[in-house]
Phi, psi and omega in degrees: 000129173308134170280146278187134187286125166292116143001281164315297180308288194288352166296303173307331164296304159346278170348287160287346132324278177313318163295302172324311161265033159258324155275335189266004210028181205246345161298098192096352176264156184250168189321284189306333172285315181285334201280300159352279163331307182294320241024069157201176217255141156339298157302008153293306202307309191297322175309301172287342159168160248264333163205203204294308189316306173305332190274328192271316188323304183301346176289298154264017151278353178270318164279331180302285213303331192305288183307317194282331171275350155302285169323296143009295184288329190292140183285138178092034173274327229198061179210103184265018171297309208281126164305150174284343155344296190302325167272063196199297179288302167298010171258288181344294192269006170284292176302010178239344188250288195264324179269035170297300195315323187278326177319302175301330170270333183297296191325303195313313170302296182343274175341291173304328178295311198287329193275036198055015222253355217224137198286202183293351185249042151268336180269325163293016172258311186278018190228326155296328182282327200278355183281316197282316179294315179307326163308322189278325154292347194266330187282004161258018135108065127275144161308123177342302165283343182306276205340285201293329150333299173326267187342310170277343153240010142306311147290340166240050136286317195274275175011303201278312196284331175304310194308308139075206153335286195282010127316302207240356179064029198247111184257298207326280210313327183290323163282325166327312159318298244266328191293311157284353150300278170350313189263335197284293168350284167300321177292322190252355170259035200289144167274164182300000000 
């Protein structure tokens, strides 16, 4: 009889998965290759899930959650005094500073989802971030679809000036940017 998967245990495994494709990236790897990387035998991965497909699904429901407990924490998400700037400008410098390796993967996923590379359930990660930034517009008083409307070219304006960054190495031309989003944002997000 199969030992019954731990919970706690396969999160950690997760986890540890996911650092593993913030240095090695997500293009192209495999079971045997990633198990390597952890140093460990195939059959951790395989205990916890069930092929390559099952490990990326877990993957970007992991980051999702991951990003969402970032946000959360950045001060003023769930303030509606504080402009969204301020939450705007600290995810810039969080995600460009202690999370760039998860950045750099998240830019990769994206990239693969739109070039089709990536299964269907990769278009819920990015359609799940833009619901979760809306909520923070709607408690600053937008309607629900503006906010998710907001939201979504919100995130994929911040999306574009990271990427960018990490292209072209031009921080200066990237705050630049990233400083009119930031006034476009706050003009259309005011808090009450």
């Amino acid at each position: 009889m199969a030992r019954k998967a731990d919970p706690a245990r396969r999160r950690e495994v997760l986890d540890a998965v996911i650092e593993q494709l913030a240095d090695t990236g997500i293009s192209g790897f495999t079971l045997r290759g990633l198990a390597q990387g952890l140093g460990q035998s195939t059959r951790v991965l395989t205990h916890h899930f069930t092929d390559r497909e099952d490990l990326l699904s877990a993957v970007l429901a992991r980051l999702d959650e991951r990003q969402h407990q970032s946000l959360l924490a950045t001060k003023g998400w769930e303030d509606a005094a504080v402009p969204v700037s301020d939450i705007v400008r600290a995810s810039w410098r969080r995600n460009l500073g202690p999370e760039l390796p998860m950045t750099r993967l998240i830019r990769e996923i994206e990239g693969l989802a739109s070039a089709g590379r990536l299964p269907a359930s990769s278009a819920g990660f990015l359609r799940g971030r833009a619901e979760f930034v809306a909520s923070c517009l709607t408690l600053r008083g937008s309607s629900p679809d503006r906010a998710l409307s907001l939201a979504t070219l919100l995130n994929a304006s911040f999306a574009g000036l990271e990427a960018d960054y990490l292209t072209t190495g031009d921080l200066g031309r990237a705050e630049a940017g990233l400083d009119l989003l930031c006034e476009w944002i706050d003009s259309t997000a005011t808090p009450r």
